[in-house]
Backbone bond lengths (Angstrom), bond angles and torsions (degrees), N, CA, C in turn:
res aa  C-N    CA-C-N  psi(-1)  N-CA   C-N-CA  omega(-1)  CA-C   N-CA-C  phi
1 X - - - 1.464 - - 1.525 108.67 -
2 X 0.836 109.14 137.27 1.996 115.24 -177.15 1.135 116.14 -127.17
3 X 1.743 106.82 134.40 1.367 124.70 -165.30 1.364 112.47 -56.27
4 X 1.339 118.63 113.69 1.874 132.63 167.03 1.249 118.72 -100.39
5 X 1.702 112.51 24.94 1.544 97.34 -171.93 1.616 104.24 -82.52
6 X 1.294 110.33 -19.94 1.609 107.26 -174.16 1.508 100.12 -73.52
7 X 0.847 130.95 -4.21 1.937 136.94 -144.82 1.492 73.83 -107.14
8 X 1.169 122.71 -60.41 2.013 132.20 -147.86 1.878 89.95 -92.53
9 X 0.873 138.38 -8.91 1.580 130.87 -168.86 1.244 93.20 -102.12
10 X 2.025 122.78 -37.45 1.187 97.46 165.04 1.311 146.74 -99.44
11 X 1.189 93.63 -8.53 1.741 97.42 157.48 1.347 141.49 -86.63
12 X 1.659 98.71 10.92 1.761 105.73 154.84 0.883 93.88 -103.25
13 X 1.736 148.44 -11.25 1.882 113.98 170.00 1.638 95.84 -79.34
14 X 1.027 113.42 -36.73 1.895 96.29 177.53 1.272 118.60 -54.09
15 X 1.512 121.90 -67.86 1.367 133.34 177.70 1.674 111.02 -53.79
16 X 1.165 130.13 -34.11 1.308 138.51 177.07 1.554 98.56 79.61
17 X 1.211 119.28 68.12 1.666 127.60 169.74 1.627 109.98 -149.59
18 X 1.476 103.44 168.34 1.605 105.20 -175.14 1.620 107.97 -75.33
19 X 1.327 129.64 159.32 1.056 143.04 176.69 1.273 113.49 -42.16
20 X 1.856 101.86 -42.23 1.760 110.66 -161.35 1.589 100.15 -64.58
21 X 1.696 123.23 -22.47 1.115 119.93 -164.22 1.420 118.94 -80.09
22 X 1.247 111.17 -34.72 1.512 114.90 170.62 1.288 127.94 -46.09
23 X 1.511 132.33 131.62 1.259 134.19 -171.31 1.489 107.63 -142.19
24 X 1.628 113.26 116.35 1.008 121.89 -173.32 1.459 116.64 -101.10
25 X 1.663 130.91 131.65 1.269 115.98 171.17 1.774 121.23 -40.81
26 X 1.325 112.70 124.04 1.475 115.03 171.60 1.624 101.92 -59.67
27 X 1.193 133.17 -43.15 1.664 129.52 177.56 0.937 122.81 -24.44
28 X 1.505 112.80 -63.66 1.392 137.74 -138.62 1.670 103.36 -139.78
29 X 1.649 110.72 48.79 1.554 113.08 170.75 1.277 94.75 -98.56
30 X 1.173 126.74 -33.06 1.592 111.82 178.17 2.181 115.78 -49.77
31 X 1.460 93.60 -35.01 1.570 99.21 -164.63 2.067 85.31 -79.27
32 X 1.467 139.05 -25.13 1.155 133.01 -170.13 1.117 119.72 -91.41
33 X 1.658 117.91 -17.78 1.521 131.04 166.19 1.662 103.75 -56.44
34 X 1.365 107.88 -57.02 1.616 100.24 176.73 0.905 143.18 -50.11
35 X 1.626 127.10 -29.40 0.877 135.72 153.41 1.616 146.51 -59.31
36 X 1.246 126.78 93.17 1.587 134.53 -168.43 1.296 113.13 -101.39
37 X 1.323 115.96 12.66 1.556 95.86 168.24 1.876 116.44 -132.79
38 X 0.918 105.65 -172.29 1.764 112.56 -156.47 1.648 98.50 -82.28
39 X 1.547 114.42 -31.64 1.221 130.53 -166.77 1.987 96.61 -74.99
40 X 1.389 126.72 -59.79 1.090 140.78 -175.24 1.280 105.06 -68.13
41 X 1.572 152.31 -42.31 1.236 150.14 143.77 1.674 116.67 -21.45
42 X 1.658 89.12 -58.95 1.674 100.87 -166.79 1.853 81.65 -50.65
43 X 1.281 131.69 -92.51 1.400 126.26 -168.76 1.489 125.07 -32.30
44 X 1.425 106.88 -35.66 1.874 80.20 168.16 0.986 103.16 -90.62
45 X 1.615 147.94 35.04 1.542 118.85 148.91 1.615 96.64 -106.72
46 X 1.097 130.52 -23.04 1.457 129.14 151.38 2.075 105.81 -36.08
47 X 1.168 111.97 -52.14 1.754 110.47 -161.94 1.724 87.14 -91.44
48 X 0.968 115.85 13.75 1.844 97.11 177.05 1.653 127.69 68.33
49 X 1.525 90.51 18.30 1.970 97.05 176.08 1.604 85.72 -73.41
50 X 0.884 141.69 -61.09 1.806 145.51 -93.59 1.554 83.14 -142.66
51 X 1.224 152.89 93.09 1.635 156.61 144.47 1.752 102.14 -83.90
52 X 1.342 96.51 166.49 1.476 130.96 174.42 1.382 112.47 -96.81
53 X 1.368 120.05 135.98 1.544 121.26 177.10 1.702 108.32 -88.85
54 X 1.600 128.17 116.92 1.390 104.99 179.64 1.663 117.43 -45.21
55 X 1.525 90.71 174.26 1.378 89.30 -178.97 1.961 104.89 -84.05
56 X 1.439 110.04 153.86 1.401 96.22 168.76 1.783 108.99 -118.12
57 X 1.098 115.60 141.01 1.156 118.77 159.45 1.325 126.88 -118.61
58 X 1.720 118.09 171.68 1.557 108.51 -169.17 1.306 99.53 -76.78
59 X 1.731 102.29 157.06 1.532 111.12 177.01 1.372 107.95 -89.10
60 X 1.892 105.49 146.60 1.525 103.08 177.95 1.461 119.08 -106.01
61 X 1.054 104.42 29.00 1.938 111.95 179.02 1.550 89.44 -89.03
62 X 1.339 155.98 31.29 1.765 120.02 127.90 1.552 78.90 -114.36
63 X 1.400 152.17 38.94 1.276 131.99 162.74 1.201 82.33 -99.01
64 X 1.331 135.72 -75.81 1.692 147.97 175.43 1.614 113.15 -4.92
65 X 1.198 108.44 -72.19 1.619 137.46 174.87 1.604 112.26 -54.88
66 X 1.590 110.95 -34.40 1.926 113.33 151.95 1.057 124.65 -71.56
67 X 1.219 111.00 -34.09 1.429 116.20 -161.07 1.810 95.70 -92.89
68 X 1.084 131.38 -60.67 1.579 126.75 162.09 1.794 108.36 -13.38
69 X 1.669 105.89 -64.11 1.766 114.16 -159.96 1.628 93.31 -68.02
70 X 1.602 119.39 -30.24 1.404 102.13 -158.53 1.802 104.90 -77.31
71 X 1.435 111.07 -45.97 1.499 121.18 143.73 1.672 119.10 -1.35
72 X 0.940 107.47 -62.23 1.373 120.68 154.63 1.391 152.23 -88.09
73 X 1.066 96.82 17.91 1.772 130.48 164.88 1.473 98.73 95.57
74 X 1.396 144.59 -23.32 1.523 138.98 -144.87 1.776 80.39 -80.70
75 X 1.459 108.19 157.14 1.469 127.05 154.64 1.564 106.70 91.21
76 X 1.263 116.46 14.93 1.695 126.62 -170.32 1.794 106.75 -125.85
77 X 1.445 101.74 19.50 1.646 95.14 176.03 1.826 97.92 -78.50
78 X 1.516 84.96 -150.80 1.671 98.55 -145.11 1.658 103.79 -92.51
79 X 1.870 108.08 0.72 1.188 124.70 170.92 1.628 124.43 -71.62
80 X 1.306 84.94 -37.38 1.850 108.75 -177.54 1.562 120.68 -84.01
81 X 1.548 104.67 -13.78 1.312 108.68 177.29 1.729 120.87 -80.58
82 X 1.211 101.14 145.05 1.691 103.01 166.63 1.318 98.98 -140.24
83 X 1.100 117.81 156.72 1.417 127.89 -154.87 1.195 142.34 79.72
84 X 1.340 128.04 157.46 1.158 119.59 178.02 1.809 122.54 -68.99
85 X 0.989 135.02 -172.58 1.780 119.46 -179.64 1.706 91.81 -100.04
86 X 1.587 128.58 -10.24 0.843 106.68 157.03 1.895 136.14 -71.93
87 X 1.476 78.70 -16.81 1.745 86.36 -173.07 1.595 92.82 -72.06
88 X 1.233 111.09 -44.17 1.456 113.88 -156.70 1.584 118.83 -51.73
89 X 1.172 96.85 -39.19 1.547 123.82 -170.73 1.432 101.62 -150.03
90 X 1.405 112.17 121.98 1.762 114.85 -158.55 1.488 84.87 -78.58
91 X 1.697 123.30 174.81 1.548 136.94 171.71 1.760 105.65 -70.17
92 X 1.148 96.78 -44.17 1.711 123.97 -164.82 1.816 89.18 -59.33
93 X 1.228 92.46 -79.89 1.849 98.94 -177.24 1.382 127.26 -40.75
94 X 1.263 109.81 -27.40 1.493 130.42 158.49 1.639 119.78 -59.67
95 X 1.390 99.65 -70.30 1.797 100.20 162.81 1.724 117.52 -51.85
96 X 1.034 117.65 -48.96 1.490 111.87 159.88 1.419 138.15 -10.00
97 X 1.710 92.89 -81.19 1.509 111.71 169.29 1.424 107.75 -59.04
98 X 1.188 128.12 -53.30 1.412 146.51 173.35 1.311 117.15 -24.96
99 X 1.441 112.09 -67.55 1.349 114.63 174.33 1.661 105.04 -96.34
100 X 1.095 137.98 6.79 1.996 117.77 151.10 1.378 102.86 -67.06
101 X 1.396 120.63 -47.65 1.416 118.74 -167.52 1.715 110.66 -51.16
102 X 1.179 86.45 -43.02 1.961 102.38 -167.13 1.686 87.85 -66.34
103 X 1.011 123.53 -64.46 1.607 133.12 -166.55 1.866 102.52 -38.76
104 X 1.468 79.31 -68.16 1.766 85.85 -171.56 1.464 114.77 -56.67
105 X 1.563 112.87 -41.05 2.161 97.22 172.27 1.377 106.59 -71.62
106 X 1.674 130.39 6.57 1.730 106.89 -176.49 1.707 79.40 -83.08
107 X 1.967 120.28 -55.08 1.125 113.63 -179.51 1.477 130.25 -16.76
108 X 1.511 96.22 -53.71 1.806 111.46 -171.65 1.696 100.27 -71.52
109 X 1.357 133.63 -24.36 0.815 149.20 -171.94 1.605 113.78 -66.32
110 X 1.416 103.58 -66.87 1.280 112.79 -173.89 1.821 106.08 -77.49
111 X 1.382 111.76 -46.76 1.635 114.37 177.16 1.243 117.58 -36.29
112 X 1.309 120.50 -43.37 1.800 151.16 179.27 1.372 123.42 -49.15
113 X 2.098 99.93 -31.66 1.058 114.26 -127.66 1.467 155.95 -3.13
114 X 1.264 99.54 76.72 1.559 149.73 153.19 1.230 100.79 -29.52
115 X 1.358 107.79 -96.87 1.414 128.46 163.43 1.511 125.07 -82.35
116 X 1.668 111.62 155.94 1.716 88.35 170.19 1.668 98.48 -112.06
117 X 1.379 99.54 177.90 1.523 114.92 -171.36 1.859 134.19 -30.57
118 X 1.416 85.37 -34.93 1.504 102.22 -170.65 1.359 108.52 -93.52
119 X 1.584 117.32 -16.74 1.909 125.56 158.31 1.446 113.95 -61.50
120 X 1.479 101.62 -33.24 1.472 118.65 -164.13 1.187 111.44 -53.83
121 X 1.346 100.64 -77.53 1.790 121.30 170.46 1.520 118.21 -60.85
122 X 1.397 139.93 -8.34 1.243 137.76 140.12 1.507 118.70 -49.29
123 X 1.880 117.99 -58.39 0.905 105.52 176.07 2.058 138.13 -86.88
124 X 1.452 70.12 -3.99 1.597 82.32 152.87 1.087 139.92 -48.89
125 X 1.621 96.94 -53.63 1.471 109.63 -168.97 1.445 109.09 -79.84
126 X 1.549 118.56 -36.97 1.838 136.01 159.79 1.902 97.26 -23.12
127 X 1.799 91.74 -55.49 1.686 89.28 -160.08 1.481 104.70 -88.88
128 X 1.163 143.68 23.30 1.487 144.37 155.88 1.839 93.11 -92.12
129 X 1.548 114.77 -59.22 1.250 126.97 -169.99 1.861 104.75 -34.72
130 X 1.822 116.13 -25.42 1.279 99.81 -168.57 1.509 99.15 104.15
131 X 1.195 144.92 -33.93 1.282 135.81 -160.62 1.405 127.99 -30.63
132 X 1.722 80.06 -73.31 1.562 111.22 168.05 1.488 124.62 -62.33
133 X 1.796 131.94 95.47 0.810 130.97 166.08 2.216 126.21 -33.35
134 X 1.565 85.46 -34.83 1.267 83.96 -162.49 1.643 90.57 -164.30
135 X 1.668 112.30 -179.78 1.664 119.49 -173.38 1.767 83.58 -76.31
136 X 1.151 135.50 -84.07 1.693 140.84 -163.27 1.798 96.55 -21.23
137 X 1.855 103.98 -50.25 1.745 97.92 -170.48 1.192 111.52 -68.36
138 X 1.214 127.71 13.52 1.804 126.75 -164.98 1.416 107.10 -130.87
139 X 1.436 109.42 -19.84 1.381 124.56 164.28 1.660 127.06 -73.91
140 X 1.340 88.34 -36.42 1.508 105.28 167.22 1.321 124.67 -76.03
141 X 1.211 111.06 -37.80 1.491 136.13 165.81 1.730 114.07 -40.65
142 X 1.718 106.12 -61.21 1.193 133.27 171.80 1.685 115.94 -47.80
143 X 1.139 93.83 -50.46 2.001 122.29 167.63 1.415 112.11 -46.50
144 X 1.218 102.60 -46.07 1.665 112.70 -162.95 1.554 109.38 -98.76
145 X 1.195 117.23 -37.98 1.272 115.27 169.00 1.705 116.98 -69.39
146 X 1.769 114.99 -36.53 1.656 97.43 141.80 1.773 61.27 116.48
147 X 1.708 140.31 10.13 1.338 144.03 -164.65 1.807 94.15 -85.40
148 X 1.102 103.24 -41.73 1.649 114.42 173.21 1.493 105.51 -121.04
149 X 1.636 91.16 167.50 1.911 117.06 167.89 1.144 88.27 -109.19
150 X 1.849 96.11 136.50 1.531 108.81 149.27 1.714 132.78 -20.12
């Protein structure tokens, strides 16, 4: 077997690819050993001694097939987790969503008139205050104070 690394070093600086990619006919290494220059290379990859290996990359059909089940809640128990539930989902980002939601039904609330103005800004301030765990606890809230009908 005879050394082709000079043969393969230069036809990935020509071609602009890694060494590993080059693939030389096993036939005809005797006729590619002879050759030492850039000019005689360039022609046997012109005559088809000297090809390129495609590139391979990893396949994503079991990324696909996770990512589908997780989509659908499977693969998110208490096995799969790392982190704390704060890492997972910050506290802050939580109150966020938390209170737009609350904000926007007093909005829908009062626009509707649901409520009038001066309920509005009471329970506004309840839902900055923290009161309201959630939209259902503010609904109930609404229920109980007799501010809404079921």
């Amino acid at each position: 077997m005879t050394d082709l690394s000079l043969q393969k070093r230069l036809v990935a600086e020509i071609l602009g690819v890694g060494v590993s990619r080059v693939r030389i006919d096993p036939a005809r290494a005797d006729e590619v050993a002879d050759v030492i220059t850039r000019e005689g290379i360039k022609k046997l990859i012109e005559d088809g001694v000297i090809t390129i290996k495609p590139v391979h990359a990893n396949s994503r059909a079991r990324w696909r097939h996770r990512h589908k089940q997780k989509l659908k809640g499977r693969m998110r128990g208490q096995g799969k987790r790392k982190g704390s539930r704060n890492a997972r989902m910050d506290s802050k980002t939580q109150w966020i969503c938390r209170i737009r939601k609350i904000r926007r039904y007093l909005k829908y609330l009062r626009d509707n008139g649901l409520i009038d103005r001066k309920t509005y800004r009471k329970l506004y301030r309840l839902a900055k205050g923290g009161v309201f765990h959630s939209l259902a606890s503010l609904r109930t809230h609404l229920v109980e104070k007799g501010i809404l009908k079921q």
